[in-house]
Structure formats: structure tokens, C-alpha cells
Backbone as CSV, one residue per row, in Angstrom:
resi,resn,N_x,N_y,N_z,CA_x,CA_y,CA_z,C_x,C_y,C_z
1,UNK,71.236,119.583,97.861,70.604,118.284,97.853,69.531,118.164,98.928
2,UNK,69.783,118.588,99.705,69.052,118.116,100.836,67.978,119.646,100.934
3,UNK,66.657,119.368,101.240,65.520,120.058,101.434,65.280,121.187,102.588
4,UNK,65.218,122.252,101.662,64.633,123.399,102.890,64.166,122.983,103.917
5,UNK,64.159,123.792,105.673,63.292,123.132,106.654,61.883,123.952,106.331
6,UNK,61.504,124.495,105.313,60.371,124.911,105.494,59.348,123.276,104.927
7,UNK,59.843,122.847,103.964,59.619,121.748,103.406,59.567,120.486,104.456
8,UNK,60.238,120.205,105.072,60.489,119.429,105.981,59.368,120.125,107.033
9,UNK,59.366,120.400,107.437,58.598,121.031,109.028,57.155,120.529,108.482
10,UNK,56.708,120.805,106.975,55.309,120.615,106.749,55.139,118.920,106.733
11,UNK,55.881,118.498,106.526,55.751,116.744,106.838,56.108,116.132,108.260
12,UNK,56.725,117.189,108.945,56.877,116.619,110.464,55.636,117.381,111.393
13,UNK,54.904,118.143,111.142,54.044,119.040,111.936,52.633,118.077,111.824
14,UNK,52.232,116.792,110.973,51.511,116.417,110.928,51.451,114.680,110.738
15,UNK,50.325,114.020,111.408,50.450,113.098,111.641,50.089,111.668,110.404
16,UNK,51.421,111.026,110.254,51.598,110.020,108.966,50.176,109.298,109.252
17,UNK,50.035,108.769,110.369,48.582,108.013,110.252,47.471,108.919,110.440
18,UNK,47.227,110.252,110.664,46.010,110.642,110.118,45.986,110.663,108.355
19,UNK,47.216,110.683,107.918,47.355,110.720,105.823,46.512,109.585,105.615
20,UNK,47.199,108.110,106.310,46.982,107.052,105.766,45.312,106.565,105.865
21,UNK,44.327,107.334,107.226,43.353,107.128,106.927,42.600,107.944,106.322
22,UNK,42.890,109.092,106.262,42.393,109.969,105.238,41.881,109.444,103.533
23,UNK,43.493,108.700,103.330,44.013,108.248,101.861,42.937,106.866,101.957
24,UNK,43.009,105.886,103.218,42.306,105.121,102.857,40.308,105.698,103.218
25,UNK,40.329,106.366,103.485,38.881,106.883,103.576,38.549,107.300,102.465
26,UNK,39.316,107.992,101.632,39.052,108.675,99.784,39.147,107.143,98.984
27,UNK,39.540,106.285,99.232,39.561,105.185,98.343,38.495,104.348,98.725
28,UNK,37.968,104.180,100.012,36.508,103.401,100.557,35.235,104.318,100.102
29,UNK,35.367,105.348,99.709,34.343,106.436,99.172,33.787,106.110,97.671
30,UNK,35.709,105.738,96.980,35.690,105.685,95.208,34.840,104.425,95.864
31,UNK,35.197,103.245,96.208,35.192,101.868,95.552,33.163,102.264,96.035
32,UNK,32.765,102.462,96.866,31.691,102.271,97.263,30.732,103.035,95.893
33,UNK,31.079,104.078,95.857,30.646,105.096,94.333,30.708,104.021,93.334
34,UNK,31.651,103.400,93.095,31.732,102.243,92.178,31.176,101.045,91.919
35,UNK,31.077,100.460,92.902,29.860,99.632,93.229,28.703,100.236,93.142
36,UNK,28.200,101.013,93.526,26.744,101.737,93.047,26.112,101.863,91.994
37,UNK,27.946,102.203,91.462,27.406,102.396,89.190,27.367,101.021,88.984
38,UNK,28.784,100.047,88.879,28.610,98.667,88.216,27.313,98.233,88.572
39,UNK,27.148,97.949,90.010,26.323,96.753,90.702,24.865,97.044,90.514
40,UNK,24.527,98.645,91.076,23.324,99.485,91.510,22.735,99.627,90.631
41,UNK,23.182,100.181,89.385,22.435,101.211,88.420,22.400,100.066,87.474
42,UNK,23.509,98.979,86.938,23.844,98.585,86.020,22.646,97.309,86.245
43,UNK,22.720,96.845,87.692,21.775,95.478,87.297,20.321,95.777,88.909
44,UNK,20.859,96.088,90.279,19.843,96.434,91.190,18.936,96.926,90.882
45,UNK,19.110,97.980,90.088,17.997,99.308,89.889,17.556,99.693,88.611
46,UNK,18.377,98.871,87.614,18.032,99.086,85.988,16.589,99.246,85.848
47,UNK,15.307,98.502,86.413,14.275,98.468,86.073,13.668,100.164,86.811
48,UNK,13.769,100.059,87.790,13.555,101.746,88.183,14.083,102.663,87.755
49,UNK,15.328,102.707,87.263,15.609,103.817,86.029,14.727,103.778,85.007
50,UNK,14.703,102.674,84.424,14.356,102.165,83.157,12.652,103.072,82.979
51,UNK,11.954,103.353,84.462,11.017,103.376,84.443,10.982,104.960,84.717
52,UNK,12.028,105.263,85.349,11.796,107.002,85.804,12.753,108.057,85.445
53,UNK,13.053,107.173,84.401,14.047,108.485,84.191,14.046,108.187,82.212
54,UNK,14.331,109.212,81.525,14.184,109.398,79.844,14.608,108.601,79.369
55,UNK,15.031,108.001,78.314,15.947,107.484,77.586,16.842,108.189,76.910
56,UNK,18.022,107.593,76.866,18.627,108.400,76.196,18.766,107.349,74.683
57,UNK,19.164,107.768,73.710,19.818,107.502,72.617,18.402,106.489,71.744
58,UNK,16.943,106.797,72.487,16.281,105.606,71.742,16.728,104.187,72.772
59,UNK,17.559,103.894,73.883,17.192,103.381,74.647,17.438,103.468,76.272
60,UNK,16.359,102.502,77.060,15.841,102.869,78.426,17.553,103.422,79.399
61,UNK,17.040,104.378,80.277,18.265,104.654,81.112,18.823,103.528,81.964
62,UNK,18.182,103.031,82.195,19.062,101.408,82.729,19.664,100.677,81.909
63,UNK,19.299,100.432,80.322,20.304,99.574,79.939,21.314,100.554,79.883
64,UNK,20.987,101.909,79.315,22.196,102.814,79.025,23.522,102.865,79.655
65,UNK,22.736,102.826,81.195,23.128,103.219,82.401,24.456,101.346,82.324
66,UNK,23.684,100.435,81.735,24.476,99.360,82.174,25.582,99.112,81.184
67,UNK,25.284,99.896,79.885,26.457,99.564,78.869,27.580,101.084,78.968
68,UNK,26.571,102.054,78.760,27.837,102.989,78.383,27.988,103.863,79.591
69,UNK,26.866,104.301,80.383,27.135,105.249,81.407,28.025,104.962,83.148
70,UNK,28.314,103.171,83.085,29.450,102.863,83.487,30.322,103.233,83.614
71,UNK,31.156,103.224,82.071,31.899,103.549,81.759,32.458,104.931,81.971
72,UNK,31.397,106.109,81.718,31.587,107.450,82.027,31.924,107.641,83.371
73,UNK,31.249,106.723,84.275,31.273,106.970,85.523,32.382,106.478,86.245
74,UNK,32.970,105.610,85.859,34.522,105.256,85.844,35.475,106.168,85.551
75,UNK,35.232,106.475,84.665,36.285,107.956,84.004,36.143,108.706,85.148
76,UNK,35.172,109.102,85.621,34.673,110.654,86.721,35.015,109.970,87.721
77,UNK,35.030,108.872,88.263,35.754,108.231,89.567,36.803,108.198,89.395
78,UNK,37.877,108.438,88.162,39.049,108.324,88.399,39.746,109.441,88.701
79,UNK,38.971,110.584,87.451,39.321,112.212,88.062,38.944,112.395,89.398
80,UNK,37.783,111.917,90.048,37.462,112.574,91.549,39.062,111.814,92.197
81,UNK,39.065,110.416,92.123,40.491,110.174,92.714,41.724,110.971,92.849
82,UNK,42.089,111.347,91.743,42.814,112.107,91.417,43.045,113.895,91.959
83,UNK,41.611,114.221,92.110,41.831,115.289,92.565,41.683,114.703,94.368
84,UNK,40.793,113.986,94.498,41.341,114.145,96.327,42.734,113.613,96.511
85,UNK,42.974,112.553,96.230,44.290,112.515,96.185,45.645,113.323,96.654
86,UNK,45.269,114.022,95.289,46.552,115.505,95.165,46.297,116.421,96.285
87,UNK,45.111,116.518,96.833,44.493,117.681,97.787,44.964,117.132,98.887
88,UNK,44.802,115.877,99.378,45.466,115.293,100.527,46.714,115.357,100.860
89,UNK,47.473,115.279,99.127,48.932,115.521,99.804,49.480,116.528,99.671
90,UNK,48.598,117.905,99.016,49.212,118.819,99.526,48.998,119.600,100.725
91,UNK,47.796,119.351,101.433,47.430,119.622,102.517,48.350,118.880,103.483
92,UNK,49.125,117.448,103.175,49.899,116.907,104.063,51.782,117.145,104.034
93,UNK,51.889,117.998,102.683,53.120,118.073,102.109,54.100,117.356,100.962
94,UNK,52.764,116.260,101.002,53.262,115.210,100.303,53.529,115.915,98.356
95,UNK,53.757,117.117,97.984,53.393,117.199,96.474,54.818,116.732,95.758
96,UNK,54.296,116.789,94.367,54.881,115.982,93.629,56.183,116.998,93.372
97,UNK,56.413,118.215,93.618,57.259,118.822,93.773,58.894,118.295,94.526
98,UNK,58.395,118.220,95.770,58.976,117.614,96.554,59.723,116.520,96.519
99,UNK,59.926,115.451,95.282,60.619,114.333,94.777,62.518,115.160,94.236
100,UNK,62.079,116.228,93.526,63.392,116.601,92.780,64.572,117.092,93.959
């Protein structure tokens, strides 16, 4: 029942509040990335896309950018989450292993 000390030693050799700002530094990274797509691309900057960059689909990259490429970019913020995430806690010991 109870856990190898090799297992244990990797969660005591390192410090719980360097995790927690780490963890909250990867989540002030997403939300800011996120705001950039909704806020930036979708309504700040639509007209300078609109103007310098192709269209896609028959229309301008800013509206694109404000209806569907959101969305994509949400998806890819959730995988980047996901992978720093997991990297943090296995660098800290935290893996999902470790529950059973």
C-alpha cells in the first residue's frame, strides 16, 4: 500500500511552492495567449490582419480570425495546457501514476 521511498523522496526533495508558481505561471501565460486570440485578433487588430495577411476561405483574415480561427486557437491552448501541465508534474513527481 504504501509507496516506494524512491517515489516519495522525488516529492520531498523539492519545493511545493516553487510547483504552485510554476503551475500558476503556465496558466497566466494560457489566459494571456487567450486574450490575444479572443480580444486581439478577433476585434483590436481585425482590420490589420484584414489588411496584411491572405484570406482564407474567400474571406478577410480578421473576420476569419474572429469566427473560426478562435476557436482553433482554443483547442491549441488547451493541448499547450496540457502538455505543460504534465511536464511540471513530472518534473515535480506529481504523475498520474502515482495515485494507484
Amino acid at each position: 500500500m504504501s509507496s516506494s521511498p524512491e517515489k516519495n523522496s522525488a516529492r520531498d526533495n523539492e519545493n511545493p511552492g516553487k510547483y504552485w508558481v510554476n503551475s500558476l505561471l503556465i496558466v497566466l501565460i494560457i489566459l494571456c495567449l487567450w486574450f490575444f486570440i479572443s480580444l486581439g485578433c478577433g476585434v483590436l487588430f481585425r482590420q490589420w490582419l484584414d489588411f496584411n495577411l491572405p484570406h482564407i476561405g474567400g474571406a478577410p483574415f480578421g473576420f476569419w480570425m474572429a469566427q473560426q480561427g478562435a476557436i482553433l486557437g482554443f483547442l491549441i491552448l488547451l493541448f499547450l495546457y496540457m502538455v505543460l501541465m504534465n511536464a511540471l508534474d513530472r518534473k515535480n513527481g506529481y504523475e498520474q501514476g502515482d495515485r494507484e
